[in-house]
PQR file with spaces between the fields and no chain letter, atoms N, CA, C, O and H, PARSE charges and radii, in Angstrom:
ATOM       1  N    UNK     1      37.651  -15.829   10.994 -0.4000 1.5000
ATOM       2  CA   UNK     1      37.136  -14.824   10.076 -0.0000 2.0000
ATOM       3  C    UNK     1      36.272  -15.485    8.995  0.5500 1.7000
ATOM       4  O    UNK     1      35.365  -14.868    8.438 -0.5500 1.4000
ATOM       5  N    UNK     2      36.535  -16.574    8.757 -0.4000 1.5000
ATOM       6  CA   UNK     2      36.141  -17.182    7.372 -0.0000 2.0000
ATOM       7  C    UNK     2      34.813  -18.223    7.834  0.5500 1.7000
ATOM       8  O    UNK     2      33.994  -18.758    7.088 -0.5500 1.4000
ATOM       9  H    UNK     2      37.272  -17.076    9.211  0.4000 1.0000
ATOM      10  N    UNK     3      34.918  -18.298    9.323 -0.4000 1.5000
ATOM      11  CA   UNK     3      33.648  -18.568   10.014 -0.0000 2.0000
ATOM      12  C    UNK     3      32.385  -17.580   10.023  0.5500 1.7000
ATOM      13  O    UNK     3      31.195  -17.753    9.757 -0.5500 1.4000
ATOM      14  H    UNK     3      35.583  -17.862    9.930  0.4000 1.0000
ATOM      15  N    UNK     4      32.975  -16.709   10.350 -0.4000 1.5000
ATOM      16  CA   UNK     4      32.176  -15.455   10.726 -0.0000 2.0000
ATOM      17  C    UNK     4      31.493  -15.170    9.430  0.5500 1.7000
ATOM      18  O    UNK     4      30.268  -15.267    9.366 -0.5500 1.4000
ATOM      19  H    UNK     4      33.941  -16.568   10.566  0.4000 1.0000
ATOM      20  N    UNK     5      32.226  -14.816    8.362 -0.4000 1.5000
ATOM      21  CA   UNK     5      31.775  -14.388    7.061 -0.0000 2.0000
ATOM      22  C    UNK     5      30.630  -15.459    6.550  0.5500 1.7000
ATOM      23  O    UNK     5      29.536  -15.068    6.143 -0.5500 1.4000
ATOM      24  H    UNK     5      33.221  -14.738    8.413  0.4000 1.0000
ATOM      25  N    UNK     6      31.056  -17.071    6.625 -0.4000 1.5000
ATOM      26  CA   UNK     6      30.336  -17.604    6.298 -0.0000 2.0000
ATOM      27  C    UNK     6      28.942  -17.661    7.078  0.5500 1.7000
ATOM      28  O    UNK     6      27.809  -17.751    6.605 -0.5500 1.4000
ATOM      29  H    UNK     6      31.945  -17.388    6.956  0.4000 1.0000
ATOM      30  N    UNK     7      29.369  -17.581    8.455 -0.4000 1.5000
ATOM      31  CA   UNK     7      27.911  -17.272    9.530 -0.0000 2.0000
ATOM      32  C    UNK     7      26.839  -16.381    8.623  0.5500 1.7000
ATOM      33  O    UNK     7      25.778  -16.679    8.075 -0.5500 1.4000
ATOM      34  H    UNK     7      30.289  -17.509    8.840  0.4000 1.0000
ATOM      35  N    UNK     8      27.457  -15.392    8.699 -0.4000 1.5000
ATOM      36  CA   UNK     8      26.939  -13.647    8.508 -0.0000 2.0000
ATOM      37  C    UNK     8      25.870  -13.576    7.390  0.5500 1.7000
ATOM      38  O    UNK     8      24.662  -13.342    7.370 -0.5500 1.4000
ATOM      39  H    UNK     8      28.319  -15.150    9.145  0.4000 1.0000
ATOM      40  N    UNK     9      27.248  -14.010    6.045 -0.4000 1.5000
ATOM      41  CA   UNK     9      26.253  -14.439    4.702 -0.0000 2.0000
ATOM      42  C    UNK     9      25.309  -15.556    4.684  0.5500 1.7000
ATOM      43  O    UNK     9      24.429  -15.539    3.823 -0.5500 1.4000
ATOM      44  H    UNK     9      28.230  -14.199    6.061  0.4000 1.0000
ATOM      45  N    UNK    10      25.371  -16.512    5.505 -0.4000 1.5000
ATOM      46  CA   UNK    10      24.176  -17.663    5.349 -0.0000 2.0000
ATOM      47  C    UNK    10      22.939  -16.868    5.895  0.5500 1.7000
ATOM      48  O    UNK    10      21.757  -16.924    5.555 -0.5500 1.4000
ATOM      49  H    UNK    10      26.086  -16.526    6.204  0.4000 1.0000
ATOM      50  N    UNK    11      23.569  -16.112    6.844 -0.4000 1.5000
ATOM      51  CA   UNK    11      22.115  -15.568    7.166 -0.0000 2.0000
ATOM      52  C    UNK    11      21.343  -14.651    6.800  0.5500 1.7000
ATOM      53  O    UNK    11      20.122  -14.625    6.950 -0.5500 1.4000
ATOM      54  H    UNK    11      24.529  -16.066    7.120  0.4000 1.0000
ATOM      55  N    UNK    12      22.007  -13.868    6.312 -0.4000 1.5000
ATOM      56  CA   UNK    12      21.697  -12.657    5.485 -0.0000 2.0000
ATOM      57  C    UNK    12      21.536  -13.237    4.082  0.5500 1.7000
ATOM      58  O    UNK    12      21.242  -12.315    3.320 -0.5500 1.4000
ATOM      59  H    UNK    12      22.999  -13.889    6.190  0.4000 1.0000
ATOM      60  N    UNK    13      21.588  -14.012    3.661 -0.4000 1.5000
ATOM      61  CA   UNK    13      20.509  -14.855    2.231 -0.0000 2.0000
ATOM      62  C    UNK    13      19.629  -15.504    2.983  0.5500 1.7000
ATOM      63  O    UNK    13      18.513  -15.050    2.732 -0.5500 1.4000
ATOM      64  H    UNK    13      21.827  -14.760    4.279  0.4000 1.0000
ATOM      65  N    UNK    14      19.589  -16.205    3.650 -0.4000 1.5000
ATOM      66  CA   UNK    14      18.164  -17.178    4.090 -0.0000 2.0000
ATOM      67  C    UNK    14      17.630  -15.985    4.899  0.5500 1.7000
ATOM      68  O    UNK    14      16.556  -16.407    5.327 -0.5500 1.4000
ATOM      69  H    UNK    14      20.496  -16.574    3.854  0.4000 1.0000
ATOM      70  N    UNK    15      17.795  -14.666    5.367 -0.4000 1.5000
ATOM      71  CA   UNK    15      16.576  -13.634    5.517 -0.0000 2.0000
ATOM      72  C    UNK    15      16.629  -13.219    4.232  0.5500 1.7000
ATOM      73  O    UNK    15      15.482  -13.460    3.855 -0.5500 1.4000
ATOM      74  H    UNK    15      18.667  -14.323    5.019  0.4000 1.0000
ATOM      75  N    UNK    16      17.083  -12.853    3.508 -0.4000 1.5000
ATOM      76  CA   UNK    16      16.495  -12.307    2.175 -0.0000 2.0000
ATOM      77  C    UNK    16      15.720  -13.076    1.260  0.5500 1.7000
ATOM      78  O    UNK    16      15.243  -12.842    0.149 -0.5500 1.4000
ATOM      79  H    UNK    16      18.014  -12.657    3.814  0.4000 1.0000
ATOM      80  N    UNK    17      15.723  -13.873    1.882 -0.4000 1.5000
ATOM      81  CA   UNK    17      14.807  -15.270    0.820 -0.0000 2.0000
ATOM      82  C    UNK    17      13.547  -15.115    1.645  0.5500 1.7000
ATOM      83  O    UNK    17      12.542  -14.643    1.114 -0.5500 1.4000
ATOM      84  H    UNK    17      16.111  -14.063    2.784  0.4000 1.0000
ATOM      85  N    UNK    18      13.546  -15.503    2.967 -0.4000 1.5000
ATOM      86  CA   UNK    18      12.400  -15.687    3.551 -0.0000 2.0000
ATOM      87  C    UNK    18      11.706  -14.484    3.550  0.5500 1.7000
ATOM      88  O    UNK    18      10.477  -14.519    3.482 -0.5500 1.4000
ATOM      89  H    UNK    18      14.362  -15.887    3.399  0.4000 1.0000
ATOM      90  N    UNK    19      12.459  -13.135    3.632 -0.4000 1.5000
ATOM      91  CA   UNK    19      11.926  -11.729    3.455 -0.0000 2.0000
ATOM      92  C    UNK    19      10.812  -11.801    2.312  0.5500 1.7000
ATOM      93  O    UNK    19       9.584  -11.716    2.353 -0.5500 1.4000
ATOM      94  H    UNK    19      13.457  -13.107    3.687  0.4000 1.0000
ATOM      95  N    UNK    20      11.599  -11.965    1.421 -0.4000 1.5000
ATOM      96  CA   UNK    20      10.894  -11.852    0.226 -0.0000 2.0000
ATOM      97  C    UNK    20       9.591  -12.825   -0.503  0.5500 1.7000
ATOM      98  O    UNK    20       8.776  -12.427   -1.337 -0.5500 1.4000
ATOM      99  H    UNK    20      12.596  -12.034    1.388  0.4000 1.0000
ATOM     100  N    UNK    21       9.705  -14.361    0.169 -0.4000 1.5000
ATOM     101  CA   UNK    21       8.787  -15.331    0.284 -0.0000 2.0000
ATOM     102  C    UNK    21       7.414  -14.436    0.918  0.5500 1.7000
ATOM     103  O    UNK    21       6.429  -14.183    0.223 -0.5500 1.4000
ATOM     104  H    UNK    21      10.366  -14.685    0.846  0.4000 1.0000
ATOM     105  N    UNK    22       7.545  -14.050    2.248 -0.4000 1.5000
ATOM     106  CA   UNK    22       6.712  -13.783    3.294 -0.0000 2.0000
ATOM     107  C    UNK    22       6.098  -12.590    2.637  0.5500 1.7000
ATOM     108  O    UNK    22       4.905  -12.299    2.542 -0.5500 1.4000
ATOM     109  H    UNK    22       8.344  -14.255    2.813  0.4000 1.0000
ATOM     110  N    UNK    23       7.189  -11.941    2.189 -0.4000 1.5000
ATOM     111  CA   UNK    23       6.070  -10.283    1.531 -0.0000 2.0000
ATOM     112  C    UNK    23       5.455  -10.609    0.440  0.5500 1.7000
ATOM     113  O    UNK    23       4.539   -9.934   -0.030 -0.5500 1.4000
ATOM     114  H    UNK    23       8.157  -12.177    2.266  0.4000 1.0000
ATOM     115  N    UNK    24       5.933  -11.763   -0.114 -0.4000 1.5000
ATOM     116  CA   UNK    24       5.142  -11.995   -1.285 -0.0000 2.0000
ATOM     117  C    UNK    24       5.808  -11.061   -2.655  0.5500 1.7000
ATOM     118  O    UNK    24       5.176  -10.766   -3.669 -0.5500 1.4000
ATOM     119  H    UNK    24       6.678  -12.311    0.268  0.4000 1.0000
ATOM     120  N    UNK    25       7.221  -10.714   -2.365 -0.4000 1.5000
ATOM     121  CA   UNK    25       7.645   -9.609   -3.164 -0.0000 2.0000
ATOM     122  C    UNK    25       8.139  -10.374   -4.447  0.5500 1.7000
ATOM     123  O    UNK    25       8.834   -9.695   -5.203 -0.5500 1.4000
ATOM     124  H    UNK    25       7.734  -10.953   -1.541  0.4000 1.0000
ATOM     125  N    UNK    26       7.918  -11.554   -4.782 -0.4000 1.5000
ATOM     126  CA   UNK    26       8.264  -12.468   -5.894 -0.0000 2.0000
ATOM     127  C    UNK    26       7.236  -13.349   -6.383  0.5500 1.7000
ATOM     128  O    UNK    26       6.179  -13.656   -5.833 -0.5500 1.4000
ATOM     129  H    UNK    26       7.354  -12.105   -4.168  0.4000 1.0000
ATOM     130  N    UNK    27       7.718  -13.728   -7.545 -0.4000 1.5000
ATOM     131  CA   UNK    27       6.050  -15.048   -7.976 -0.0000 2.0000
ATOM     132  C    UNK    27       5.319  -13.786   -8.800  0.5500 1.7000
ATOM     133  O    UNK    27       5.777  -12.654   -8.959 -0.5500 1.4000
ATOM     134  H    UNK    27       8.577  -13.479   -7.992  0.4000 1.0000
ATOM     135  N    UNK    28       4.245  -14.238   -9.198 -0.4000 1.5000
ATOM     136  CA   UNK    28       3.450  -13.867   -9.996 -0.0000 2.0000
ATOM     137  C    UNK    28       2.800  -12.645   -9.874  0.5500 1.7000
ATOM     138  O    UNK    28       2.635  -11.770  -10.724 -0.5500 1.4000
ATOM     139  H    UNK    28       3.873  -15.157   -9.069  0.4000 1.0000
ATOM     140  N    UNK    29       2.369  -12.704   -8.435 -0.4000 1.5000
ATOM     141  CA   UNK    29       1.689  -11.262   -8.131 -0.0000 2.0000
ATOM     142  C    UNK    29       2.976  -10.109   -7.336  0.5500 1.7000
ATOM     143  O    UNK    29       2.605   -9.185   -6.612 -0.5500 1.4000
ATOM     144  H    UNK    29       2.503  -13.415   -7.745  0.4000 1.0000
ATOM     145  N    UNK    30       3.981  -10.287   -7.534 -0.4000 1.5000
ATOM     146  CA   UNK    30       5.324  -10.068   -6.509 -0.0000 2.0000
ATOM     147  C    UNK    30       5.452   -8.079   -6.557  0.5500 1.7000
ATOM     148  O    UNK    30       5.863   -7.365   -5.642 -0.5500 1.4000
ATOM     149  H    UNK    30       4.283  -11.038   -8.122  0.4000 1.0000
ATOM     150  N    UNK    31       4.716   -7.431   -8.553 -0.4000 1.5000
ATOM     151  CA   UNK    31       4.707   -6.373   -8.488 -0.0000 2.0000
ATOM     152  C    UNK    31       3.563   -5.715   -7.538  0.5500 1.7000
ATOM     153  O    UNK    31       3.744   -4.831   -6.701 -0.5500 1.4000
ATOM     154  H    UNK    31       4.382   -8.010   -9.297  0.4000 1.0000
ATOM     155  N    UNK    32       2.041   -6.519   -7.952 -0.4000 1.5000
ATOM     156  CA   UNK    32       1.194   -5.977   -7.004 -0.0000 2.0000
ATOM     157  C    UNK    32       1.417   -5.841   -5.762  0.5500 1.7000
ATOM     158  O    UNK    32       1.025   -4.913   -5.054 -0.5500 1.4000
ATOM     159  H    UNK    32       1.894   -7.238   -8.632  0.4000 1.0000
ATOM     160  N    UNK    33       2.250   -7.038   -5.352 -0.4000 1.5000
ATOM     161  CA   UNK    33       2.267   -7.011   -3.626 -0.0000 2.0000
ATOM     162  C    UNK    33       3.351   -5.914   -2.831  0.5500 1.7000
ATOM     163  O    UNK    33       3.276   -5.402   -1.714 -0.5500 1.4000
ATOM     164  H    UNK    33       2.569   -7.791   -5.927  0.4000 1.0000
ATOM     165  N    UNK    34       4.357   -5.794   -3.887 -0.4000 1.5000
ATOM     166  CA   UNK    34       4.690   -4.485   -3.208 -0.0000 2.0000
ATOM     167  C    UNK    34       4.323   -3.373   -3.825  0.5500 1.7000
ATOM     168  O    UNK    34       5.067   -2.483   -3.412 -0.5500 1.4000
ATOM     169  H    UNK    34       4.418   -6.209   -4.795  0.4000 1.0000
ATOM     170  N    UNK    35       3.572   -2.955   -4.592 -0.4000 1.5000
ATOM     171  CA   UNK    35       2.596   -1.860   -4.766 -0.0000 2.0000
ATOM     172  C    UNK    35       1.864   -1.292   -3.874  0.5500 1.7000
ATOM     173  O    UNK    35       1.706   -0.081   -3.719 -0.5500 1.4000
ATOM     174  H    UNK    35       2.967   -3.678   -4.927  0.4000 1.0000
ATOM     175  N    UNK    36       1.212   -2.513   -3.020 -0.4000 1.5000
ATOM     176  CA   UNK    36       0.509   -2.477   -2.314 -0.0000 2.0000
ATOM     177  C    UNK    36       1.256   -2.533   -0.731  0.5500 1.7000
ATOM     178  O    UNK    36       0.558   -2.331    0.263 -0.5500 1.4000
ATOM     179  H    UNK    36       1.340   -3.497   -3.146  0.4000 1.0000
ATOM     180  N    UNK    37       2.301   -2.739   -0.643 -0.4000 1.5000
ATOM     181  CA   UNK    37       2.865   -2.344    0.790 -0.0000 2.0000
ATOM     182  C    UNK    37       4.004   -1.027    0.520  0.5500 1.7000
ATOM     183  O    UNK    37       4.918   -0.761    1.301 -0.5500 1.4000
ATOM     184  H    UNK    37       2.868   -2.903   -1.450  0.4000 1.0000
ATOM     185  N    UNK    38       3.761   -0.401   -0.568 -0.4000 1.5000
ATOM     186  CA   UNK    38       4.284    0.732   -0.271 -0.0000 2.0000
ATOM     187  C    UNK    38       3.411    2.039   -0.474  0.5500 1.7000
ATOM     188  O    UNK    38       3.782    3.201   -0.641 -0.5500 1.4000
ATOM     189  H    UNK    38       3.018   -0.618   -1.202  0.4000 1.0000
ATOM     190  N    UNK    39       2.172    1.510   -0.411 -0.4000 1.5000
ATOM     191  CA   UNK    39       0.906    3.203   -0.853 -0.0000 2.0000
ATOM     192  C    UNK    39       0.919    3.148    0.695  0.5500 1.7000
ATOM     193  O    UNK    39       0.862    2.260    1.545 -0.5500 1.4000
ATOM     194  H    UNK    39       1.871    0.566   -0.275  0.4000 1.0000
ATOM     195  N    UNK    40       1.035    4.712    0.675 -0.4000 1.5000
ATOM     196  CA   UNK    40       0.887    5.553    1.407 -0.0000 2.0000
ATOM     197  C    UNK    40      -0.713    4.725    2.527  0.5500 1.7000
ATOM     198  O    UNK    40      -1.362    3.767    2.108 -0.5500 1.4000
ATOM     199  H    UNK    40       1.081    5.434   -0.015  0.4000 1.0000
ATOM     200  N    UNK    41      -0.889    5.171    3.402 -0.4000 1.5000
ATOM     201  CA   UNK    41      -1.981    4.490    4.095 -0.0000 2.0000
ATOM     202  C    UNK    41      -3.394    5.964    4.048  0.5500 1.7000
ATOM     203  O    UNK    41      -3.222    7.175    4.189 -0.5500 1.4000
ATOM     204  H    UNK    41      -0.362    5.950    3.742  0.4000 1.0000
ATOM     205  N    UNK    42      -3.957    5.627    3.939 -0.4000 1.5000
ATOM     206  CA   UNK    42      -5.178    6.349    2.889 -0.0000 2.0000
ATOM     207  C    UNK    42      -4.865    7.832    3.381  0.5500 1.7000
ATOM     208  O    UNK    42      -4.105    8.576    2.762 -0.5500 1.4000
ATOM     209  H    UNK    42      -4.096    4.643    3.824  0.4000 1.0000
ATOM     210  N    UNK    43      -5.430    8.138    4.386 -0.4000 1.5000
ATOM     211  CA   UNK    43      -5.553    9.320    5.186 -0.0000 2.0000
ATOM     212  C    UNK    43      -4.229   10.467    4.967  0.5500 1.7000
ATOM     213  O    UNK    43      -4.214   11.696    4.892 -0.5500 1.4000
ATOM     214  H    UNK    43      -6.047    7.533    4.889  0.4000 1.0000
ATOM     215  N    UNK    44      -3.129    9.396    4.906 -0.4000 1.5000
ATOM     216  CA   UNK    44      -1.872   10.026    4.322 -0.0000 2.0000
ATOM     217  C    UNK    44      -1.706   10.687    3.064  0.5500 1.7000
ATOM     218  O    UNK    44      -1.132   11.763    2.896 -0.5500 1.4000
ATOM     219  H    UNK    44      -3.141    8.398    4.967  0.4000 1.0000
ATOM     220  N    UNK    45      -2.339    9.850    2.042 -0.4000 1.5000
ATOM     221  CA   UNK    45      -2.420   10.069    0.671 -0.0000 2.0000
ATOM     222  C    UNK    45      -3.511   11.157   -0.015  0.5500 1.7000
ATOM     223  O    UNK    45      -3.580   11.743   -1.096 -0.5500 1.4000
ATOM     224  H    UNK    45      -2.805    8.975    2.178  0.4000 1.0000
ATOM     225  N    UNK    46      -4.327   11.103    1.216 -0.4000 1.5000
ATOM     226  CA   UNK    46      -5.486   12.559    0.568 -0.0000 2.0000
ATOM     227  C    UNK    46      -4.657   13.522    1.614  0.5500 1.7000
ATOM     228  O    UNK    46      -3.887   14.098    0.845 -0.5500 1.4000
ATOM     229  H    UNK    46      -4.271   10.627    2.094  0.4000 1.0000
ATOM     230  N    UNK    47      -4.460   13.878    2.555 -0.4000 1.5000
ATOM     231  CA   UNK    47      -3.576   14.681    3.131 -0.0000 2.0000
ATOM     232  C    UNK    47      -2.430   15.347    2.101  0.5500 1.7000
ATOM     233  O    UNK    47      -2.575   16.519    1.753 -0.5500 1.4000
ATOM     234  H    UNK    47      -5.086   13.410    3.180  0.4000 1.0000
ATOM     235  N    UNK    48      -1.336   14.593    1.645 -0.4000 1.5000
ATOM     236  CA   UNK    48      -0.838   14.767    0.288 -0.0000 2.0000
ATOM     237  C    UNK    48      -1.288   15.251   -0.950  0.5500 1.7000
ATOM     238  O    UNK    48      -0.706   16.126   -1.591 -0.5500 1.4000
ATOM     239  H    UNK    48      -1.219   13.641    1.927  0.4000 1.0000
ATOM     240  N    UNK    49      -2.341   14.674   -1.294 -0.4000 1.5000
ATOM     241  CA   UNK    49      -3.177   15.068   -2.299 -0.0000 2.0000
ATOM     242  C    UNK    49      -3.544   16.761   -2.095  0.5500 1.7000
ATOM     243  O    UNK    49      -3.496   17.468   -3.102 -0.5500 1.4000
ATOM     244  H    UNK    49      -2.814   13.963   -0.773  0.4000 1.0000
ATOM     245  N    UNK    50      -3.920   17.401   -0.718 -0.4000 1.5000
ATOM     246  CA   UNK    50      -4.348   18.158   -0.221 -0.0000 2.0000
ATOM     247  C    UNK    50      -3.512   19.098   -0.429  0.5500 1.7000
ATOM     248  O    UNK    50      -3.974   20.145   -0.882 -0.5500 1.4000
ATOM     249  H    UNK    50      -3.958   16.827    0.100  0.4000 1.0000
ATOM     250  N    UNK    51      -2.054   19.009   -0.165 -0.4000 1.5000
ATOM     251  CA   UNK    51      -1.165   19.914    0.203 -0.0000 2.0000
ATOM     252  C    UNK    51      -0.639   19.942   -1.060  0.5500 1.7000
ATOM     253  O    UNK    51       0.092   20.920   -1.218 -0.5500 1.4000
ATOM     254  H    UNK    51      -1.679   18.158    0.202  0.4000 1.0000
ATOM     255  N    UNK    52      -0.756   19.113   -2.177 -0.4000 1.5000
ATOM     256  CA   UNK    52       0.071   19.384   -3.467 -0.0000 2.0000
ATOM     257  C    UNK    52      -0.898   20.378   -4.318  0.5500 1.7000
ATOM     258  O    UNK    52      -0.447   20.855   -5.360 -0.5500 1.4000
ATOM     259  H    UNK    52      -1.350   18.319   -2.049  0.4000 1.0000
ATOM     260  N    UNK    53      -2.635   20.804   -3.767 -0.4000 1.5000
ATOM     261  CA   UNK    53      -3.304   21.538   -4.734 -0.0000 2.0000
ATOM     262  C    UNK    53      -3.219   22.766   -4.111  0.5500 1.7000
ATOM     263  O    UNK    53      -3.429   23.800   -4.744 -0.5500 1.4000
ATOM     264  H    UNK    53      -3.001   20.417   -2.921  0.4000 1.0000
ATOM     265  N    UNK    54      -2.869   22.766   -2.666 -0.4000 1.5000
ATOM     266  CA   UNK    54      -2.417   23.954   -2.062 -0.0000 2.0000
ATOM     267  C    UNK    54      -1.081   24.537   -2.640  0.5500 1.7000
ATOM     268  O    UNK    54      -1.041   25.709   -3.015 -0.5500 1.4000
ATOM     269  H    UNK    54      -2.699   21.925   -2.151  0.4000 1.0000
ATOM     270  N    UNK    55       0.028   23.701   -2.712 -0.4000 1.5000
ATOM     271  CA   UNK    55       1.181   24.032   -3.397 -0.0000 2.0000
ATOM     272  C    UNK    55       0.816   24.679   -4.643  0.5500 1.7000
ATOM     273  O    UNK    55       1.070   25.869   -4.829 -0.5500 1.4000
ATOM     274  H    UNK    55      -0.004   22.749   -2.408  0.4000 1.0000
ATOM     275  N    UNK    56       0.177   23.886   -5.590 -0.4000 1.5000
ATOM     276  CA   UNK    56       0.030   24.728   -6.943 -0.0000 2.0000
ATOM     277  C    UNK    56      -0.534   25.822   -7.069  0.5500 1.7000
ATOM     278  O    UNK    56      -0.293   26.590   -8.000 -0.5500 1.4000
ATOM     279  H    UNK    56      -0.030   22.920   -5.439  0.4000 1.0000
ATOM     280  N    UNK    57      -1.500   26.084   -5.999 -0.4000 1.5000
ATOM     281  CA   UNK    57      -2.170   27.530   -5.899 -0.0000 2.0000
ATOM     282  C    UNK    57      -1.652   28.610   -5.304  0.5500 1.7000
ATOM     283  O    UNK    57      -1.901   29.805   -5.461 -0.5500 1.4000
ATOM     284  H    UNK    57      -1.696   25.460   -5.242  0.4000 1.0000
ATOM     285  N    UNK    58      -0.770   27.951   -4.479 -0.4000 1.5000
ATOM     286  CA   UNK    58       0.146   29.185   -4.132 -0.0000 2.0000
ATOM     287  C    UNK    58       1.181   29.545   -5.117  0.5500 1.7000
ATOM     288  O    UNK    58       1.414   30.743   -5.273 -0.5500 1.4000
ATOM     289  H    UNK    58      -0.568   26.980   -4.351  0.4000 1.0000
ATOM     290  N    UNK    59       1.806   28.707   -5.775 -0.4000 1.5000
ATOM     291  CA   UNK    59       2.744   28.977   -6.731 -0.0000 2.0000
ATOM     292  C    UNK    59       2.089   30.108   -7.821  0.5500 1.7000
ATOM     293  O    UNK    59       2.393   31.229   -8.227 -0.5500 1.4000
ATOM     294  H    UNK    59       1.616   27.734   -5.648  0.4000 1.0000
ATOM     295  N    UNK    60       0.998   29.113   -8.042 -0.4000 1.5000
ATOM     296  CA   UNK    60      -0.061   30.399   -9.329 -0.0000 2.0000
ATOM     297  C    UNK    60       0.044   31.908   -8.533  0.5500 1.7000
ATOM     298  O    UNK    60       0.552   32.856   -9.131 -0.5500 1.4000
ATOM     299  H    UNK    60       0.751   28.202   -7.711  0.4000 1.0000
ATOM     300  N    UNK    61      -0.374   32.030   -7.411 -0.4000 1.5000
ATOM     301  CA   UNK    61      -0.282   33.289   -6.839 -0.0000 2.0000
ATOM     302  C    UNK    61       0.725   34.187   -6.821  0.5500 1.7000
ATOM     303  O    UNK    61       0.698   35.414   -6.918 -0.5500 1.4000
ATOM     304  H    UNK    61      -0.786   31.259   -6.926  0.4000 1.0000
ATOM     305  N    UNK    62       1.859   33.219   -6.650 -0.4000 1.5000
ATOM     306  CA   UNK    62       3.386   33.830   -6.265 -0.0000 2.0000
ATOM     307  C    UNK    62       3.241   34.434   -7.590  0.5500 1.7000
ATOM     308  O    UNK    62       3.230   35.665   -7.613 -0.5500 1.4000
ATOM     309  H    UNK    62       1.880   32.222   -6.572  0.4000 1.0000
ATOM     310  N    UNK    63       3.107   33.695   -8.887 -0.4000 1.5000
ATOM     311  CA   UNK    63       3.386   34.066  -10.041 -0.0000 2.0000
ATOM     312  C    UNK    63       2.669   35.283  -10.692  0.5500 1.7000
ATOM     313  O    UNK    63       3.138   36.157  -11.421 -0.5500 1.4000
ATOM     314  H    UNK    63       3.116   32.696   -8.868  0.4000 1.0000
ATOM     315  N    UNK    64       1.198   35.072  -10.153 -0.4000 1.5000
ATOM     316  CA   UNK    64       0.461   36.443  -10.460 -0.0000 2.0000
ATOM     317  C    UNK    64       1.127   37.803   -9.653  0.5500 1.7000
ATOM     318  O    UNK    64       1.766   38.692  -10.215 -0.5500 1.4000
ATOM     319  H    UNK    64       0.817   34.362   -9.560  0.4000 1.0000
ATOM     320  N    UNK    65       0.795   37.729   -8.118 -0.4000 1.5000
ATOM     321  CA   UNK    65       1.755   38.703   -7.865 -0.0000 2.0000
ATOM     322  C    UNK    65       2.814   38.980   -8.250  0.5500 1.7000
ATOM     323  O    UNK    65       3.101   40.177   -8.290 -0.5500 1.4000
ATOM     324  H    UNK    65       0.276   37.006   -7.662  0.4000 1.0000
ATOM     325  N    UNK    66       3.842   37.935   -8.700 -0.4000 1.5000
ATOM     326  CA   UNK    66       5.647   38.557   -9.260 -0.0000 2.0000
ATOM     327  C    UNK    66       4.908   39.552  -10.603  0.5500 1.7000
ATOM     328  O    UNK    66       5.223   40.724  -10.811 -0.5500 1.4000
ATOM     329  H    UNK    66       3.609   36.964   -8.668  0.4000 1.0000
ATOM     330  N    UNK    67       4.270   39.069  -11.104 -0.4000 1.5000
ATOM     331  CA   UNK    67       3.786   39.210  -12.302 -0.0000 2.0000
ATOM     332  C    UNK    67       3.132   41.342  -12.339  0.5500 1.7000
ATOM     333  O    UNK    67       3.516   42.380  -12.878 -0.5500 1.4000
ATOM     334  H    UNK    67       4.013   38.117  -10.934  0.4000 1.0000
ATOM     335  N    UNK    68       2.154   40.964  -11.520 -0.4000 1.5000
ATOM     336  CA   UNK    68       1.217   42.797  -11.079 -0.0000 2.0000
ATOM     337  C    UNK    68       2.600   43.527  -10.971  0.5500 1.7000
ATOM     338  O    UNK    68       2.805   44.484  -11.717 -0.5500 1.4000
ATOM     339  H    UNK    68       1.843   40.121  -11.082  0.4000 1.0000
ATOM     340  N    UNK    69       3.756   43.040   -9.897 -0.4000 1.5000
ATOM     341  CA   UNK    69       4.346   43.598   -9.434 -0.0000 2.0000
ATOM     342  C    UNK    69       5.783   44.386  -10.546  0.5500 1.7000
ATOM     343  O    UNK    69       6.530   45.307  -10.217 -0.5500 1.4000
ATOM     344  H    UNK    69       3.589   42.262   -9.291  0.4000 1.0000
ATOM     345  N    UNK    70       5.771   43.921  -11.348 -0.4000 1.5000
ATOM     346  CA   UNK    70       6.861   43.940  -12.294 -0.0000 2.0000
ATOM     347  C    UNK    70       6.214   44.498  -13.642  0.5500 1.7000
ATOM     348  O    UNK    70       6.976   44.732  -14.580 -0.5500 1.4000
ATOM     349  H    UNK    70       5.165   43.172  -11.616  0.4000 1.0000
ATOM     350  N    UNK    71       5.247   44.657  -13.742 -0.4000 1.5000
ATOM     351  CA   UNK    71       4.802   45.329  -15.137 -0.0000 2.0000
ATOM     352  C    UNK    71       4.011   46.503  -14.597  0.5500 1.7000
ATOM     353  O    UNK    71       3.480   47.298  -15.372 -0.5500 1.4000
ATOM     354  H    UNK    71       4.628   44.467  -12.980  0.4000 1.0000
């Protein structure tokens, strides 16, 4: 058991080290670099962009109609 554990955890720190070496998720630029591996990939992000001005315009609507409908 006390093999195993020690197996398990050596390896699971020396991938979390090398994880984090390789992404560059530490050091100096460590915020940019995962900034930059977690944006959305472009096409995704205006797609999004797209559907959140659709969202607000429908909401405005919902609200005008609740609105005609009640006064």
């Amino acid at each position: 058991m006390a093999i195993d554990q020690a197996l398990i955890w050596g390896v699971l720190v020396d991938l979390n080290e090398v994880l984090l070496d390789k992404l560059g998720a530490t050091g100096p630029q460590g915020y940019e670099n995962c900034k930059k591996l977690l944006q959305d990939p472009r096409g995704i992000a205006e797609r999004r962009a797209e559907l959140e001005e659709r969202r607000k315009r429908l909401y405005s609507g919902r609200e005008k109609l609740s609105f005609a409908f009640t006064t």
